[in-house]
N, C-alpha and C positions, 0 to 999 in steps of 0.2 A: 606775261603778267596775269597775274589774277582775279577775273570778275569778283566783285564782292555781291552780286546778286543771284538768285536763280541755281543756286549749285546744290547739290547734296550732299551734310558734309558730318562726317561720324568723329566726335569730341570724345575721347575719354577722360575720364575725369570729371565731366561736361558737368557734373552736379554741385562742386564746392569751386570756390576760389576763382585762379583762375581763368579755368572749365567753364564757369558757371557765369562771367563775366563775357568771353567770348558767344559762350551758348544764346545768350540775352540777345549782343549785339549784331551777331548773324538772324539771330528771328525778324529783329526791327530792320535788319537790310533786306529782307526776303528772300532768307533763304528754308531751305527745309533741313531740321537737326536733328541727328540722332543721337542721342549720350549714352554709355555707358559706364557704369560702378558696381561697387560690389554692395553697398548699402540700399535696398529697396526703397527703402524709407525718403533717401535722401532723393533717388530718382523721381518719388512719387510726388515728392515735394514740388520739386520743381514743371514736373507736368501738370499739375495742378492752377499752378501760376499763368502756365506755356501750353494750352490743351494741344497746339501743333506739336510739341517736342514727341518724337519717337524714344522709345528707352531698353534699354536691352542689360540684364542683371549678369554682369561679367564679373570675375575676379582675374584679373589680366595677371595675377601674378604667376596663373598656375596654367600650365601652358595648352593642354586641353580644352581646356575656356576661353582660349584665343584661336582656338582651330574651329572650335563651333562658333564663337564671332563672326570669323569669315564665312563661316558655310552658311549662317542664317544671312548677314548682307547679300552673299552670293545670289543667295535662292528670292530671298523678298527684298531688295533694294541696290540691284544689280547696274543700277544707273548713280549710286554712289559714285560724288570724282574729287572728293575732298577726306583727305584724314587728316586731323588734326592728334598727334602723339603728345598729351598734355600730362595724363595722370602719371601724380610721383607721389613718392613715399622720403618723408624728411626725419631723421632719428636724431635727437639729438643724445652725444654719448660718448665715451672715451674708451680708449682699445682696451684698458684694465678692465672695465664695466665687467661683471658678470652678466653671460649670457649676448654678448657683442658680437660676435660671430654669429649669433642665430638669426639678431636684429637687422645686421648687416645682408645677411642673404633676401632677406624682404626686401631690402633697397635696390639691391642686384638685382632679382626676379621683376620687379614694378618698373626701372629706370633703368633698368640694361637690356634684358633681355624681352619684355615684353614690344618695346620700340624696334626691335632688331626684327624681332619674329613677324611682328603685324609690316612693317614693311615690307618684308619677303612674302609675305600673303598676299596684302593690299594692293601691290606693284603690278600682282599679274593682272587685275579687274579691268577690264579692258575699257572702263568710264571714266579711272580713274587719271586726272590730269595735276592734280597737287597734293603732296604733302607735308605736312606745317605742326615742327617741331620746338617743342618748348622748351629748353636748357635752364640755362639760370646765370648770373653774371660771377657765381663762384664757377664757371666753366673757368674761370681767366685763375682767380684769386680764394683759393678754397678757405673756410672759413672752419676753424679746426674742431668746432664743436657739433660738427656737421661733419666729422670727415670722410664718411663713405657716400656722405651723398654729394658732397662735392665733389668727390673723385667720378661719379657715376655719371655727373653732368659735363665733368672735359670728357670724359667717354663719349656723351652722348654729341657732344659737340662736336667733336672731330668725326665721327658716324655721320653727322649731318653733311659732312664737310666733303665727305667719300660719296656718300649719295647722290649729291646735287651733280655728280660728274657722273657717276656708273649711268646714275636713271636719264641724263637727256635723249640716250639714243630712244628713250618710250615715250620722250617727252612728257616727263612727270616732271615738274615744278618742286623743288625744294626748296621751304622757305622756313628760317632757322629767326622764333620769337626769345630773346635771352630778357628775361623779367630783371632787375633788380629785388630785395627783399620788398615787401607789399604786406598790408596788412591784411591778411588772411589768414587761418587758420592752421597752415602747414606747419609742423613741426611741435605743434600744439596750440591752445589757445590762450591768446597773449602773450603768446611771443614775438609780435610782430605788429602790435598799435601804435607802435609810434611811425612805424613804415609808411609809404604814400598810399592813398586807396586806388583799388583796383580801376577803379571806373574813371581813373587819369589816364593809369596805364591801358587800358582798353582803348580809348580816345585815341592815344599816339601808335597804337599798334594798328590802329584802322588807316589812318593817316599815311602810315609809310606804306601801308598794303597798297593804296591806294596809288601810292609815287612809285611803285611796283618792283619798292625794295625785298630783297633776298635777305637782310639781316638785320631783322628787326630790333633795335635796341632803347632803353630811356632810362631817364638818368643816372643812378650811377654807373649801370652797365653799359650806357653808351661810352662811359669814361674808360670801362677795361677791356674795354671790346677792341682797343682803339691805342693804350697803354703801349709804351717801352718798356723791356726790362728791367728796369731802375725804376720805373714808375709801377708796375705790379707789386715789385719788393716792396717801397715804398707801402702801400695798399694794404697785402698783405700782414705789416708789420702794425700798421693801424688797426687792421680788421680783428688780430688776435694778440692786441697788447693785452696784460695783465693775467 
């Protein structure tokens, strides 16, 4: 199980959404955070608010900037034992779209391979005791105007799913958070105000951390977490009528 005290714990994405919802409520449990993004602006923001937050200017999509990630934790924060795999990238878009394929690979790059790769980095740290994946509840039921990033989060989800068994022999803690839609700014802004706010979802993801749940889920993706066959279809058919 998880302390929710005392640990050190590196958020990507740590600056919006989220990131930046976690980021918060690790600091008020006392922990120490590092974030990383690609936006300066948005990191500085946030340290500003957070004078403890550590920040480090990543672009995780491009894979050299996830090797110097490691190498600078390695070298200055070597008792790092928490990674949180949160930042993703959401397109909304249709396969006809021009230019779909180009937009599509940013989602790949951010949501596939940059989680794939910092695990296989991260795993070896020898401080490191947990790491806590963010999916999304289209892991179950992809939402078709999202559709590479839905696809990217049953990817990520089933990856999670491999992990949590490959990594016990290092005893590394896999713990997989699947959000429902939330209003924040993913995918653009205002597309998602009518969504629950974040700092609900924050509230129940502490919660079950705390009951020292592995599969963190709320409301509607605790429903598809948890779904039949017939009840997905069902979902699905709701999710993208019209």
């Amino acid at each position: 199980m998880m302390k929710l005290s005392n640990n050190k714990i590196l958020i990507t994405g740590g600056a919006s959404g989220i990131g930046l919802g976690l980021t918060e409520r690790f600091i008020k449990e006392g922990n120490t955070v590092i974030i990383c993004g690609r936006r300066e602006v948005s990191l500085k923001e946030v340290a500003d608010k957070f004078p403890a937050v550590i920040t480090n200017v990543c672009d995780l999509s491009v894979e050299a900037e996830r090797t110097e990630l490691f190498k600078w934790v390695s070298e200055n924060h070597s008792d790092l034992n928490v990674l949180v795999n949160n930042a993703g990238v959401q397109q909304w878009m249709a396969i006809t779209d021009e230019g779909f394929f180009e937009r599509a690979k940013t989602e790949i790059a951010t949501n596939i391979e940059a989680p794939i790769h910092l695990t296989a980095l991260f795993s070896n740290l020898k401080a490191l005791s947990t790491i806590i994946n963010v999916t999304s509840g289209l892991a179950f039921v992809p939402f078709t105007k999202v559709p590479v990033y839905s696809a990217t989060k049953a990817f990520f989800h089933s990856f999670t799913l491999s992990s949590r068994q490959l990594l016990k022999s290092k005893n590394i803690d896999v713990i997989e958070i699947i959000p429902p839609a939330l209003n924040t700014d993913l995918g653009g802004k205002g597309l998602h105000d009518a969504a629950p706010p974040v700092r609900d979802f924050i509230e129940a993801v502490f919660q079950q951390l705390e009951e020292g749940e592995a599969e963190i889920t709320f409301g509607f993706s605790a429903a598809l977490a948890k779904a039949n066959p017939d009840e997905l279809q069902g979902a699905f058919n709701r999710l993208n009528q019209g």
